[in-house]
C-alpha positions, 0 to 999 in steps of 0.5 A: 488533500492534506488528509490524503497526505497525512495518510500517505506519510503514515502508510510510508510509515508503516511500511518501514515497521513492518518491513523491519520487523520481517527482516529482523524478527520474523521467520522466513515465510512471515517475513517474505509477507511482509516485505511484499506488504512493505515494498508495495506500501511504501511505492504507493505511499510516495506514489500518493504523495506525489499525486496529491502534489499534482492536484490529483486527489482520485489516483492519491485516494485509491493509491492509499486504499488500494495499498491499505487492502493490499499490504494490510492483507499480508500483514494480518496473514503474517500475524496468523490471520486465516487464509482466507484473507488473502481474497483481500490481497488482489482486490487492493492491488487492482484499485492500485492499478485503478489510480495508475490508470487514473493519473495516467489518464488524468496526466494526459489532459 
């Protein structure tokens, strides 16, 4: 849990910088990557934070991995990566659900 945590308090972290990076440095279309990127991070860094303190280490994992592969993939598209990466972008926000799903479910009991 406490790796979960530690992973969670950086990605928040991270989405911090590159938000502040977008709205202070960056075009308008790289800086619109990386505020989705951020906004998205940041919800799922707190969301991780949150299940970690429900004893819920599945949802908090995929949280974490899920916003990783999401927001690292508009990251590395805002950085000049090929388009291609963007395939990246939906799987992530898919294992997000996956952990809302999971808490959800796991809340329930």
């Amino acid at each position: 849990m406490k790796r979960i945590a530690v992973l969670a308090a950086l990605s928040g972290a991270l989405a911090i910088g590159a938000g502040a990076f977008g709205a202070h440095w960056a075009s308008k279309d790289v800086a619109d990557l990386l505020k989705t990127g951020g906004q998205y991070q940041l919800i799922h860094a707190v969301a991780a934070l949150v299940a970690v303190r429900m004893d819920a280490r599945g949802p908090a994992a995929l949280f974490v991995i899920g916003s990783a592969l999401f927001a690292g993939s508009l990251y590395a598209l805002a950085l000049g990566a090929p388009r291609p990466i963007g395939a990246i972008t939906p799987i992530g926000g898919l294992v997000m659900i996956a952990g809302w799903l999971w808490l959800a479910w796991r809340a329930r009991r």
